[in-house]
C-alpha positions, 0 to 999 in steps of 0.5 A: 725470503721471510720478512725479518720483525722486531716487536716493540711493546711494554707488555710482554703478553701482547708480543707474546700474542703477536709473536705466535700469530707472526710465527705462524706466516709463512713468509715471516720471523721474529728475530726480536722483542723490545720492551721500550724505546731505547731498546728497540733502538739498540736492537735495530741497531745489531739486528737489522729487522725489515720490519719494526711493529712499535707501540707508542705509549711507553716507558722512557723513550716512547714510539715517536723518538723510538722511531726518529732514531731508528729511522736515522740509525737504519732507513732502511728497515721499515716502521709500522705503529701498532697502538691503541691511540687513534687521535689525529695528534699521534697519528701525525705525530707518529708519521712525521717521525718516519713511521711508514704504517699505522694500525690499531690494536683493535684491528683484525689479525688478517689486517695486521698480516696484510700491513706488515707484508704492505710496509715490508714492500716500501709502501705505506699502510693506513688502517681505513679510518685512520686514513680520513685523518690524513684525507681532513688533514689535507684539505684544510690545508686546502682550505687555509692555502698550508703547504702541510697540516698543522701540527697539534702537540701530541696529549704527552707532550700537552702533559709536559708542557702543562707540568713545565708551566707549573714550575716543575723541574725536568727531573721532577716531570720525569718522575711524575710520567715515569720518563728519564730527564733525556726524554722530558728535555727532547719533549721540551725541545720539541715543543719550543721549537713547533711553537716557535717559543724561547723562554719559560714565560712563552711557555706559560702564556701559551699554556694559559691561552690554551686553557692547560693551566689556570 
């Protein structure tokens, strides 16, 4: 029975690159391609893929909400990051979320088949280097008696965190990210509630503290 995939990518000619690489396994089909969150989300809602390849940077809705909502419309198809980011931060980020695998783009075409056939099986796939950070992770949280890692902010949500110090409105930060007000509003949410703040003034000491504003 093939492993049914749905690529998530904002560039066409990487799933275009994955699509005729996947085609070619055996025991794999692309049943889908979405070019942002949002439509992932609405195409794994109809079809029902095993398997979800999701970028992270993208426009609108990003990987990381793209797979909060797909883990709460379909837990039972599985999410492999496939992205160019290797920080610790989106490596977390991206984990807490429900992502099950993450590869680098820069990784070997075998190992990208291997992940999929790995996460597409219930079990989770860290590419090797990516894996330390889960290893450190974990023992400074040895180290510091946490039942888990600390959570640092992911770079996009530093970036509207920064813009929200500054003054800027919801509309105007989505304008200058290229995000929708929906998607800024969820980062705003995310960020009081990881830092435990509640008003704009928090918000701005925090983003002084940390060096993001001046």
């Amino acid at each position: 029975m093939s492993i049914r995939l749905l690529l998530v990518d904002d560039h066409e000619i990487v799933r275009a690159g994955l699509r005729a690489l996947l085609q070619r396994q055996p025991d794999m089909e692309v049943v889908g391609e979405a070019s942002d969150g949002a439509e992932a989300v609405r195409q794994v809602s109809q079809l029902r893929p095993d398997v979800v390849l999701l970028d992270i940077t993208m426009p609108d809705m990003d990987g990381i909400e793209a797979a909060r909502q797909i883990r709460a419309v379909a837990p039972e198809t599985h999410i492999l990051a496939l992205t160019i980011h290797e920080e610790e931060a989106y490596f977390f980020e991206m984990l807490n979320a429900g992502a099950e695998g993450y590869i680098p783009k820069r990784a070997s075409p075998e190992d990208l088949v291997q992940a999929i056939r790995v996460v597409a099986r219930g079990e989770v796939y860290l590419y090797p280097t990516l894996a330390g950070l889960l290893v450190r992770g974990y023992l400074r949280c040895l180290q510091a008696g946490q039942a888990e890692p600390e959570q640092p902010l992911t770079p996009r949500q530093q970036e509207v965190l920064r813009l929200l110090a500054e003054g800027l409105t919801s509309r105007e930060i989505a304008e200058r990210l290229g995000l929708s007000v929906k998607t800024v509003e969820h980062h705003r949410e995310n960020i009081m509630e990881r830092l435990g703040l509640r008003t704009r003034a928090d918000l701005i000491r925090y983003a002084l503290q940390k060096g993001l504003i001046s």
